[in-house]
C-alpha positions in Angstrom: 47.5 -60.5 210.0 45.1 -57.7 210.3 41.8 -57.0 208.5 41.6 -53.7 206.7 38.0 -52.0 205.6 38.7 -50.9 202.1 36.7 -48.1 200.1 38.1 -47.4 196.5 41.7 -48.6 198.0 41.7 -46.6 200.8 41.7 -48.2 204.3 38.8 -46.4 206.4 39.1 -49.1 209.6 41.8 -52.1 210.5 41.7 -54.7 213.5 44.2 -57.0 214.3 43.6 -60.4 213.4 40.5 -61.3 212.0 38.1 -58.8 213.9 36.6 -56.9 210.9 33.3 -58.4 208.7 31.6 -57.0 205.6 31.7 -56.9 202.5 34.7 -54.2 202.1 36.7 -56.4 204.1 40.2 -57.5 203.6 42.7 -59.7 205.2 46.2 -58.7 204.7 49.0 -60.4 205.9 51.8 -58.2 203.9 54.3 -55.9 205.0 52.5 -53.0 207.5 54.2 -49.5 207.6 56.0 -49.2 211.0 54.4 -45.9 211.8 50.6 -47.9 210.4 49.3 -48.3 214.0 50.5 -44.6 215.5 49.5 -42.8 212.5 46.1 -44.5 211.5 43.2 -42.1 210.7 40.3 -43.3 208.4 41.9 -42.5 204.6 45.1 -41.7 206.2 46.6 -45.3 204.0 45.6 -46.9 200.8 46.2 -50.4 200.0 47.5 -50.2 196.4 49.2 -53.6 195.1 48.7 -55.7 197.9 50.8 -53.0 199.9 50.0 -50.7 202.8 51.3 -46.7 201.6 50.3 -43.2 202.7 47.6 -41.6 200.9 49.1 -38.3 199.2 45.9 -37.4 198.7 44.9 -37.5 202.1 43.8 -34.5 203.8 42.8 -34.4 207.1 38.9 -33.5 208.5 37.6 -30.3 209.4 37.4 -30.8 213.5 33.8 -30.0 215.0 32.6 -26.7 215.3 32.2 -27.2 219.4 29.7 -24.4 220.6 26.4 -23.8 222.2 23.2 -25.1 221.0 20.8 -23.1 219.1 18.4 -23.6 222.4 21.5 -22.9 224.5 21.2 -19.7 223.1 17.8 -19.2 223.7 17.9 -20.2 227.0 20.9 -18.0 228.2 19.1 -15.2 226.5 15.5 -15.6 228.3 17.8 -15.7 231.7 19.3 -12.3 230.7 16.1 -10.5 230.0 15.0 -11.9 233.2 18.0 -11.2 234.9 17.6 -7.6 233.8 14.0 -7.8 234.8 15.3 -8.4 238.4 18.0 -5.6 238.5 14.7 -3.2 237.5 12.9 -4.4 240.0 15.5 -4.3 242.7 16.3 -0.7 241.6 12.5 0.5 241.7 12.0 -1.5 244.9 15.2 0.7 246.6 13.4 4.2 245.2 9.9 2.8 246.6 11.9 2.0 250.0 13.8 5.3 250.2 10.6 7.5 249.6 9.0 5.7 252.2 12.2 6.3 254.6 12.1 9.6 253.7 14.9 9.9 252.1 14.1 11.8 248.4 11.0 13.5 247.3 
C-alpha cells in the first residue's frame, strides 16, 4: 500500500505505506506502474479509475534560472571600479616614482 497526494487526479507526492496526511490524501493498494517509483515527478501520474497511469498531459518544469544575485552584481561591479581605481593609482604612483628617479621629464 502506498499513500498518494492527489490534486484534480493527479498525484503530486506518494509514500509507501501509510506515511502521507491531509486532506488530498489517498490510500491505494491497486496495481502500481513498474516504472512508478523510478519515474515519479510531481504530475508525472494521475490516478484515474482507481488506477495509477502516466499523465499525457504532463509536461515537465522549467528548471531554475541558476545565476548571480542582483546584489551579486552590485558587489562584483563596486570591486571593479575599485579594482580599476587601484590600477590608476599604481600607474600614477610609477610616473610620480620615475620623475623622482629621474627617469622622464
Amino acid at each position: 500500500m502506498i499513500s498518494l497526494t492527489v490534486n484534480q487526479n493527479i498525484i503530486v507526492d506518494y509514500a509507501i505505506g501509510s506515511g502521507l496526511v491531509g486532506d488530498n490524501v489517498v490510500q491505494y493498494s491497486g496495481n502500481i506502474p513498474d516504472d512508478f517509483y523510478s519515474k515519479f515527478k510531481p504530475s508525472f501520474y494521475l490516478l484515474e479509475n482507481n488506477e495509477i497511469v502516466e499523465n499525457p498531459n504532463y509536461v515537465a518544469p522549467e528548471p531554475p534560472v541558476i545565476g548571480p544575485s542582483e546584489q551579486n552584481k552590485i558587489n562584483a561591479q563596486i570591486m571593479l571600479n575599485q579594482a580599476k581605481q587601484k590600477e590608476d593609482q599604481d600607474k600614477f604612483n610609477a610616473q610620480i616614482l620615475l620623475k623622482l628617479a629621474g627617469g622622464t621629464k
